[in-house]
N, C-alpha and C positions, 0 to 999 in steps of 0.2 A: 573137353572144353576148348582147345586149344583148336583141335579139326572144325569145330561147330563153327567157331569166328571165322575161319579160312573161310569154309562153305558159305556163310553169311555175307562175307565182304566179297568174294569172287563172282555169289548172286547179286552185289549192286554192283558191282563193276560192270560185269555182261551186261545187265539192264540198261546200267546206264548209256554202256557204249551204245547199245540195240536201239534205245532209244534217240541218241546225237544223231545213228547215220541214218534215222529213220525221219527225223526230219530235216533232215538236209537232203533227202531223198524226194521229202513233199516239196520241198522248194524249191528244188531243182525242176519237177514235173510242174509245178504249178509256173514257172518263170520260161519252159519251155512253150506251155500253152502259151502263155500270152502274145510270144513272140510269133508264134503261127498266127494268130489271131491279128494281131499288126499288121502283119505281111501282107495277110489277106486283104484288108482295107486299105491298102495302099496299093496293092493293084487294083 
């Protein structure tokens, strides 16, 4: 019982971490484009 909970909350921990740097990872790429995209139109 006791290993089943470890495993259970070790799999929402990963997830959850997986998922945080995974969108800070779209936000990062999608804040990068924009700023290309600026750039551009300003020259």
């Amino acid at each position: 019982m006791f290993l089943d909970d470890v495993v259970i909350s070790g799999l929402i921990v990963v997830g959850g971490t997986l998922a945080f740097l995974l969108g800070i990872g779209i936000f990062i790429y999608q804040d990068s484009h924009k700023k290309k995209d600026e750039s551009s139109h300003v020259k």
